[in-house]
C-alpha positions as CSV (number, residue, x, y, z in Angstrom):
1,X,125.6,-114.7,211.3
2,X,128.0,-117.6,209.7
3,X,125.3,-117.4,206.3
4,X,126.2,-113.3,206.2
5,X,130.1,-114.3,206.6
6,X,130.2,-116.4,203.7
7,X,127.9,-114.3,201.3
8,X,129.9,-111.3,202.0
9,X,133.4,-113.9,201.6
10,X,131.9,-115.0,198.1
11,X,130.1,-111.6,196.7
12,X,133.0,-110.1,194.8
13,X,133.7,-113.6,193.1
14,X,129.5,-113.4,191.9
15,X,130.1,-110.1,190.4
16,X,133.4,-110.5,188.7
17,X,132.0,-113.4,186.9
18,X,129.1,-111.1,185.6
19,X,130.7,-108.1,184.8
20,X,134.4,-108.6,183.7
21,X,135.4,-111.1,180.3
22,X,137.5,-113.6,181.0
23,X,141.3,-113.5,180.6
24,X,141.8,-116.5,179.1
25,X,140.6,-115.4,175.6
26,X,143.1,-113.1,174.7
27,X,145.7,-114.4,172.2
28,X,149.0,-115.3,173.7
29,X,152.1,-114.4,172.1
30,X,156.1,-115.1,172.6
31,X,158.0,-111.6,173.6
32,X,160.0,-112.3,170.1
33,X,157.1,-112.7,167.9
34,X,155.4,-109.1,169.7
35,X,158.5,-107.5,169.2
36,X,158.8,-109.1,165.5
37,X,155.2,-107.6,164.9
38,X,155.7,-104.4,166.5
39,X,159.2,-103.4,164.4
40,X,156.9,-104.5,161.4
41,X,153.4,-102.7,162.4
42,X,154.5,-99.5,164.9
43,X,154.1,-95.9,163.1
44,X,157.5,-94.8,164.1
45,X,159.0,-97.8,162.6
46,X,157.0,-97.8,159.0
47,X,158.4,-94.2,159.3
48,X,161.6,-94.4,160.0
49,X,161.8,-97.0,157.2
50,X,160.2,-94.7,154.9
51,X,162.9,-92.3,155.5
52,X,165.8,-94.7,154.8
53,X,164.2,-95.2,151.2
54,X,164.0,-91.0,150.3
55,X,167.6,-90.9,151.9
56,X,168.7,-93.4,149.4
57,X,166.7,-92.3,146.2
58,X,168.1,-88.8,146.7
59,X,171.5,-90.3,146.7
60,X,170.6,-92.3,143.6
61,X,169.5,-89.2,142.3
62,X,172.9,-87.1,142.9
63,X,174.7,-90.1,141.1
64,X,172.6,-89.1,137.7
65,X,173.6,-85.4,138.0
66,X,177.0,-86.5,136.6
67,X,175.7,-87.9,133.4
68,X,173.9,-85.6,130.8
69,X,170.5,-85.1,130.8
70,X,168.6,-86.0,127.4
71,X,165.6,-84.6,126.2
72,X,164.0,-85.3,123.0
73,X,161.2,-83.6,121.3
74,X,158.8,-83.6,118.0
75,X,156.5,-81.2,116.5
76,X,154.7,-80.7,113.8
77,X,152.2,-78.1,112.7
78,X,150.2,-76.5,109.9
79,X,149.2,-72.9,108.7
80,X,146.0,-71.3,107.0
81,X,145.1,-67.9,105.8
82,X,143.1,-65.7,104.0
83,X,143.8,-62.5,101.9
84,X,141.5,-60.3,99.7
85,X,143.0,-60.0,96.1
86,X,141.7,-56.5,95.0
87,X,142.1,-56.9,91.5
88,X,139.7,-60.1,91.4
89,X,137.8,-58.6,94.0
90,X,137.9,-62.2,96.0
91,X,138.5,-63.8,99.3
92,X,141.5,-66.0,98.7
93,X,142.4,-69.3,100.9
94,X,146.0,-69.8,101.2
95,X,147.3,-73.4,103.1
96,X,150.5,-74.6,103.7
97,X,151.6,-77.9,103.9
98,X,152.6,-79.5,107.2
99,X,155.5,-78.7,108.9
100,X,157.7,-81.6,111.1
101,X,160.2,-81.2,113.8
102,X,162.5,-83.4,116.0
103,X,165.5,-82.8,117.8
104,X,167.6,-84.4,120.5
105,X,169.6,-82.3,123.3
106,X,172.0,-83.0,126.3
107,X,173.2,-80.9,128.6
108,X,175.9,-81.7,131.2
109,X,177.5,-79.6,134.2
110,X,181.4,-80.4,133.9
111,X,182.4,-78.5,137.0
112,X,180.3,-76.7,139.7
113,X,183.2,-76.1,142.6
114,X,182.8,-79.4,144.4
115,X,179.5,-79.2,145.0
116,X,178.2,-82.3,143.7
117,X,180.8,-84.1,145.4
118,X,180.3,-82.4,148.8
119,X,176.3,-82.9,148.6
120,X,177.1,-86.8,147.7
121,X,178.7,-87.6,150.9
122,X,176.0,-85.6,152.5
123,X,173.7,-87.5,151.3
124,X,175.5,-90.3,152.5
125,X,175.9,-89.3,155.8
126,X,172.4,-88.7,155.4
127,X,171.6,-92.7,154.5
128,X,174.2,-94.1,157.4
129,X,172.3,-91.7,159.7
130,X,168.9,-93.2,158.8
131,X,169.9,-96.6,159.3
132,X,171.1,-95.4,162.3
133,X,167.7,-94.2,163.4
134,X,165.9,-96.9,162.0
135,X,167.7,-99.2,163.8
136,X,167.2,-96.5,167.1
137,X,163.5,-96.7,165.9
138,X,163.5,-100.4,166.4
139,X,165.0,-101.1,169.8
140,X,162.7,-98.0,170.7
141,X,159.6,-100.2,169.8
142,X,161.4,-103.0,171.3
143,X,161.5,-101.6,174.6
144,X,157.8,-100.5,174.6
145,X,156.8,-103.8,173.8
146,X,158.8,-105.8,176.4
147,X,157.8,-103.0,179.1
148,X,154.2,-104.0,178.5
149,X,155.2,-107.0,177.9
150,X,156.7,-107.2,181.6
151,X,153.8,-105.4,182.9
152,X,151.4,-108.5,181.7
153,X,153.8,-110.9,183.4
154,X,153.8,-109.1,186.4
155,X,150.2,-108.9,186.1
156,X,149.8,-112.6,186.2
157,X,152.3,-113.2,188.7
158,X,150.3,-110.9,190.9
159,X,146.9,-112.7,189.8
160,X,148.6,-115.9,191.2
161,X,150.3,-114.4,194.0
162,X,146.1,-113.2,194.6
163,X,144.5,-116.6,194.4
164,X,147.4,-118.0,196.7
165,X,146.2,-115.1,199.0
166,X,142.5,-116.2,198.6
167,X,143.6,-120.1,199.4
168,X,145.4,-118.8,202.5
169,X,142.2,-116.4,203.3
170,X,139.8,-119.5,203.2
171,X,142.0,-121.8,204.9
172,X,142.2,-119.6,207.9
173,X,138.3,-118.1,207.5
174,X,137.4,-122.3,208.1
175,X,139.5,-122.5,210.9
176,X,137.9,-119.1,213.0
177,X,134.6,-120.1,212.1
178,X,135.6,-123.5,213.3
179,X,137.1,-121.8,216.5
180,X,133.8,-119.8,216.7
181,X,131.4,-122.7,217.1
182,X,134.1,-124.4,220.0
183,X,133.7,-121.0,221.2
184,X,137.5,-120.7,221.4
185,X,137.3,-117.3,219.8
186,X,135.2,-114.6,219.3
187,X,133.0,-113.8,216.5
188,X,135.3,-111.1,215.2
189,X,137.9,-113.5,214.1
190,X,135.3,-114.9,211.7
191,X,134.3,-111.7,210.0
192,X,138.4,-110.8,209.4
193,X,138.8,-113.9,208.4
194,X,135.6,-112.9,205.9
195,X,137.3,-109.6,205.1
196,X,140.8,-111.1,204.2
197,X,139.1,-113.1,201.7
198,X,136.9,-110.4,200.0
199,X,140.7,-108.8,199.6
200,X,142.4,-111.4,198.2
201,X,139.4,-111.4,195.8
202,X,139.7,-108.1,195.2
203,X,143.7,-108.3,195.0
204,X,142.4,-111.1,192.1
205,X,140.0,-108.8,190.1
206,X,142.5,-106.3,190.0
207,X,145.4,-108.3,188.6
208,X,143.2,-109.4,186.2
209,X,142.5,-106.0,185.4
210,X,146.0,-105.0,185.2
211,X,146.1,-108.0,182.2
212,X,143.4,-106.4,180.6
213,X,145.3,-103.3,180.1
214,X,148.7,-104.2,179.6
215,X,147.2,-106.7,177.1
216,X,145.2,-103.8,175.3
217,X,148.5,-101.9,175.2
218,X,150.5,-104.2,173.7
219,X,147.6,-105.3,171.0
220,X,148.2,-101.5,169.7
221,X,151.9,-102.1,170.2
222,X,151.7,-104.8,167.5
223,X,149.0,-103.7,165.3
224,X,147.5,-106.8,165.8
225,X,143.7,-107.2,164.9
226,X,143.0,-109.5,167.5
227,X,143.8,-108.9,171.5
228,X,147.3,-110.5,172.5
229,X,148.6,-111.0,175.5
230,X,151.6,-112.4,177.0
231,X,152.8,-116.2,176.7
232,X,152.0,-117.8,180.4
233,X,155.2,-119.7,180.2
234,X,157.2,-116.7,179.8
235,X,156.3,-115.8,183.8
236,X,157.6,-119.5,184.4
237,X,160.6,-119.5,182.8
238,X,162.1,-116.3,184.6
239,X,166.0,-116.5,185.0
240,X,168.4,-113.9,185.7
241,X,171.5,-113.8,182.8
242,X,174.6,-112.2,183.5
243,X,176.1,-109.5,181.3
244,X,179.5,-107.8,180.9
245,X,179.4,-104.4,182.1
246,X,182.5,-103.3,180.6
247,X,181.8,-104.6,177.3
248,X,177.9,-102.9,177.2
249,X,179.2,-99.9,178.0
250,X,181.5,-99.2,175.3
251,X,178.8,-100.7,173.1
252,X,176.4,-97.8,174.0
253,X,179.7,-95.2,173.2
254,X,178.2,-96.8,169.5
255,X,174.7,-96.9,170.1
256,X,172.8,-96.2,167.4
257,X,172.2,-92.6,168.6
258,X,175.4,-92.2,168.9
259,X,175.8,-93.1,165.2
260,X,172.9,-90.7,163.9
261,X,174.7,-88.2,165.7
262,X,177.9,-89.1,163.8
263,X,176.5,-89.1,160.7
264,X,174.3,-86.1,160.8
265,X,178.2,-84.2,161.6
266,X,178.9,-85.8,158.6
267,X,176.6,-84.1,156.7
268,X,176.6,-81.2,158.2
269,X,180.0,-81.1,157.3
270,X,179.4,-81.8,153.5
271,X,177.1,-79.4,153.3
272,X,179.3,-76.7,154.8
273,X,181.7,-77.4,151.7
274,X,179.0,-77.4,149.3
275,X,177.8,-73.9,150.2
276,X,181.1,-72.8,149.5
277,X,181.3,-73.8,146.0
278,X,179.2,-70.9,144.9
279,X,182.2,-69.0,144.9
280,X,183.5,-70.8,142.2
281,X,182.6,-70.6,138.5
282,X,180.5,-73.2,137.0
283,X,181.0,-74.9,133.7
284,X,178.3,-76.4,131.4
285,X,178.2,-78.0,128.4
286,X,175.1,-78.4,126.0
287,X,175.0,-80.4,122.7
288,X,171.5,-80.6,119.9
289,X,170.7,-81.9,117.1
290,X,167.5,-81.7,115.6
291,X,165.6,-81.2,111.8
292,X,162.5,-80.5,110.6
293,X,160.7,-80.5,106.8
294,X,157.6,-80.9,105.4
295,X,157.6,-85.1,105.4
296,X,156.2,-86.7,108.3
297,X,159.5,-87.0,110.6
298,X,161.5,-88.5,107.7
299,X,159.2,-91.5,106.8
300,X,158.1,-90.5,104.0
301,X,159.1,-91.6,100.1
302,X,159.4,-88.1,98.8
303,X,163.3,-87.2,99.0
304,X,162.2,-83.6,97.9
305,X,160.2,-83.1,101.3
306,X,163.3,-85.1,103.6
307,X,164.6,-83.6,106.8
308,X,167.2,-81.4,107.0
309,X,169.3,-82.2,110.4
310,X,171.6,-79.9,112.1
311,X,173.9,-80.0,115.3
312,X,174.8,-77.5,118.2
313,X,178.1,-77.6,120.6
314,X,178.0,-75.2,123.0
315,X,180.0,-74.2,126.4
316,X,179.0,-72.2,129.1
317,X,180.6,-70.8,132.1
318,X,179.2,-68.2,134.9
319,X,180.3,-66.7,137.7
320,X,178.2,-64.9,140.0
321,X,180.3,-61.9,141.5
322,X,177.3,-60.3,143.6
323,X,174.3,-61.8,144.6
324,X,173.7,-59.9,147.5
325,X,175.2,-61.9,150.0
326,X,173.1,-64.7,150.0
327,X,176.0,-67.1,149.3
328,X,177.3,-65.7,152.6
329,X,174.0,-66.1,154.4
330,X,174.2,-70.1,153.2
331,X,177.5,-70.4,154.4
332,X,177.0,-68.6,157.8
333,X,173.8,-71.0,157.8
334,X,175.4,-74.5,157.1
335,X,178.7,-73.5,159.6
336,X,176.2,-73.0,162.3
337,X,174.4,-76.5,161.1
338,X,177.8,-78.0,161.9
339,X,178.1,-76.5,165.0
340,X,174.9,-77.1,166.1
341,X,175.1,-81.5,164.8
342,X,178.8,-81.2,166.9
343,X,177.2,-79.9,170.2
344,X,174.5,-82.8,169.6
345,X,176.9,-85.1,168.8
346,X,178.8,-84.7,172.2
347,X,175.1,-84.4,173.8
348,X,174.2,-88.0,172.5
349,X,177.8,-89.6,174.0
350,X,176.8,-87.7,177.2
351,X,173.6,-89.4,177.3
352,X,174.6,-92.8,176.3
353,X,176.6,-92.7,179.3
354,X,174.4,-91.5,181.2
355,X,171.8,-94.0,180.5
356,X,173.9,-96.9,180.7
357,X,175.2,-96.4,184.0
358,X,171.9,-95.5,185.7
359,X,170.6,-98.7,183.6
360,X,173.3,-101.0,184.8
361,X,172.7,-99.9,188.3
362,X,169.0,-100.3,187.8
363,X,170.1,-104.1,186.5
364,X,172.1,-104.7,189.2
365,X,169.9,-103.0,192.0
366,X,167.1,-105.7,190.5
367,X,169.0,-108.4,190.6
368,X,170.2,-108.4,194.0
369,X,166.0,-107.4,195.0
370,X,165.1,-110.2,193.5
371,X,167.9,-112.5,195.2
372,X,166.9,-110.7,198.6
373,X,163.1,-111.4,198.1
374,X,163.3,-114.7,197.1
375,X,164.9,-115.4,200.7
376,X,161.8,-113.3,202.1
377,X,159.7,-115.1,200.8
378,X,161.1,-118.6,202.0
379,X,161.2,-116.7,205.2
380,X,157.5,-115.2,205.2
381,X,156.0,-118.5,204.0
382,X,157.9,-120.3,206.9
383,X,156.6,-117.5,209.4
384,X,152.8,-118.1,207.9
385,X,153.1,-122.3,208.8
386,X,153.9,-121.8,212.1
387,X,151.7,-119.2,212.8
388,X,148.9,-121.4,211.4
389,X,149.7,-124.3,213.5
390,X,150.0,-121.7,216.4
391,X,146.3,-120.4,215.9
392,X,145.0,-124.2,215.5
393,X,146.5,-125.0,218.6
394,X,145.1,-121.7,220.3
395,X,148.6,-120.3,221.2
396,X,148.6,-117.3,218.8
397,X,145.2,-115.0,217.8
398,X,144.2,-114.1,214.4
399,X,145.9,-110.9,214.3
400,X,149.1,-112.3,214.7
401,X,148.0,-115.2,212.1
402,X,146.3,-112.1,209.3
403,X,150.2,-110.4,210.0
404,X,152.0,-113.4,208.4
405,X,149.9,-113.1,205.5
406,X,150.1,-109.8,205.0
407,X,153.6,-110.0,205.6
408,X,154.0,-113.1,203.0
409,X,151.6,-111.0,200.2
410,X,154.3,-108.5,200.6
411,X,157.0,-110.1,200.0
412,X,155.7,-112.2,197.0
413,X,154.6,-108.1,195.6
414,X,158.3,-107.0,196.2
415,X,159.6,-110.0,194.1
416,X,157.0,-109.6,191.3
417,X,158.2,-106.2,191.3
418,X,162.1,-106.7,191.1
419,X,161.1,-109.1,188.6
420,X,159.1,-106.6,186.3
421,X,162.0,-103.8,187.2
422,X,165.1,-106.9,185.8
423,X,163.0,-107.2,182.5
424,X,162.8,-103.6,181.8
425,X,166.5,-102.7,182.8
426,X,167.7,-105.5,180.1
427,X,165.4,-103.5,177.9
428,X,166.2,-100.3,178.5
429,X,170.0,-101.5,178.3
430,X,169.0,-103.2,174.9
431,X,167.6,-99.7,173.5
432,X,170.8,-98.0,174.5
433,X,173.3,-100.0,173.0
434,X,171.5,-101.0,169.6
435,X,171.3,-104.6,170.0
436,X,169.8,-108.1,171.9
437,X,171.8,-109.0,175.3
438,X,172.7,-112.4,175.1
């Protein structure tokens, strides 16, 4: 009977060992370097960047609209005919010589009704509004990173809150099976004792499971091509840092999706004022100069055969007076744009607000969980000691002993949790306001 006890207490340790890798070869990495990694590797972060650069070439590009544009050009070409002279009665060949070309042009728009200056500080807006989402982006991949990064933590925390389970499981299996053969207790105490073990087992495989996952996760998170996983010491050095409320929250009134919201108003607004410059008239002035002759572009030696150059000055001005209202359709299209950025500029205040109070309530909420099962714990571990010395002695049974345990695995579970839950409130509080919590 004992020999069946402690096969079925060791089993689940034979087949971890053959089935399952070991934890200990993953990679581990500080939060900061993940993070670092992450903002350098993650999709939405290449993108985001990639956007920031378009934003600021088009602006670059609006800045050369106010200088003239030059275009030069060359040619050169040659002719050949034939013709039937009826006199002679002959075919005759006819070739003349070759022909060069050059010129130079510029054109310039002196006035266009503001629009270059309205579709400038669009632009802008546009570049402020992508550094505002880039920097969004990045606390966005931030808070992926540390949430899985939590999630490993907790992972291990729960892997060693398992093999404290398992010592407390063997411990109390020797001393039933030790009851057993004094015959102070019945053979059913012994195979409890056998099943609390094969849990706390089982509690270990799956904590080492969860630091499988969250590992994987976080590997993509970082783009690394290894598989990371969270620094051990990290789980160690847990400490709870106070914050100013007052001063977070106004911070997240400027959060940088706040700011994209600002700017993308911005731009709406500029744009609004640059559909309205069609109605005004627009002003262009050209300039040339170009030649052309029979010697090759002017190099030549033979000053019968030189280029003759010429020059052209010319002013423009237009004026659409119909255009069957499609300058009204732009307009009525870029006043609803505004409207539309406005109502989503007020949405993303609203939300800021939002977030950071149900965030600072989530912080808070943790930290007094964590405060609260710390003293549970003291108390549950305190509650397990006697009853062991109880059950040595014969004054308690087993199931009172196996309801300390339980009740001491729960509360080391509820602090892992508050734990896990402090981390990602700072997180989540981190994406909100645009910045690291000090």
């Amino acid at each position: 009977m004992f020999g069946r006890v402690f096969a079925l207490a060791a089993f689940p340790a034979t087949v971890a060992g053959a089935q399952l890798p070991q934890v200990d070869s993953l990679r581990p990495i500080s939060l900061q370097e993940a993070v670092t990694l992450a903002q350098r590797n993650a999709p939405a972060a290449v993108q985001a960047r990639g956007t920031l650069r378009t934003t600021s070439s088009s602006v670059r590009s609006l800045y050369g609209s106010f200088v003239p544009s030059l275009n030069a050009s060359a040619s050169s070409n040659k002719q050949a005919s034939q013709r039937f002279d009826a006199l002679r009665n002959q075919v005759i060949n006819s070739n003349s010589p070759w022909n060069y070309s050059a010129g130079l042009s510029a054109n310039v728009e002196l006035f266009d009704g503001g629009r270059r200056f309205a579709d400038l500080r669009a632009r802008n807006a546009d570049v402020d509004a992508a550094e505002a989402n880039e920097t969004a982006v990045k606390y966005s991949v931030a808070l992926q990173v540390k949430t899985q990064y939590a999630n490993v933590l907790a992972a291990r925390e729960s892997e060693a809150s398992a093999r404290a389970q398992l010592e407390q499981a063997q411990a109390s299996m020797r001393a039933s099976v030790a009851r057993v053969t004094a015959g102070a207790a019945t053979v059913s105490d012994s195979l409890r004792s056998a099943i609390a073990v094969g849990n706390a087992r089982l509690a270990i495989l799956t904590a080492q499971n969860g630091i499988r996952v969250a590992s994987a996760t976080l590997t993509r998170l970082v783009g690394t091509p290894f598989m990371v996983t969270a620094n051990p010491s990290d789980t160690a050095n847990f400490a709870i840092a106070p914050i100013d409320s007052v001063g977070v929250f106004l911070m997240a009134l400027q959060g940088p999706a706040v700011q994209q919201a600002e700017m993308s108003l911005a731009a709406a607004r500029a744009s609004e004022r640059s559909s309205k410059s069609t109605y005004m008239p627009r002003i262009t002035m050209s300039y040339g100069y170009s030649g052309s002759g029979t010697d090759p572009y002017g190099f030549g030696s033979d000053t019968t055969k030189r280029f003759l150059y010429g020059s052209s000055l010319g002013f423009s001005a237009s004026f659409p007076l119909f255009n069957n209202f499609t300058r009204e359709d732009n307009v009525l299209r870029a006043r609803v744009s505004h409207d539309n950025a406005a109502a989503q500029l007020r949405e993303s205040r609203l939300l800021a607000q939002q977030n950071i109070v149900q965030q600072l309530g989530a912080l808070r909420t943790a930290e007094e969980r964590i405060q609260i099962q710390q003293a549970s714990l003291l108390a549950a571990q305190e509650d397990l000691r006697v009853q062991n010395q109880r059950y040595t002695l014969g004054a308690s049974t087993l199931l009172d002993l196996l309801t300390s345990q339980s009740t001491l695995n729960q509360a080391r579970a509820a602090l892992i949790q508050a734990r896990q839950d402090y981390r990602i409130a700072r997180a989540q509080i981190e994406a909100v306001i645009g910045r690291d919590l000090q």
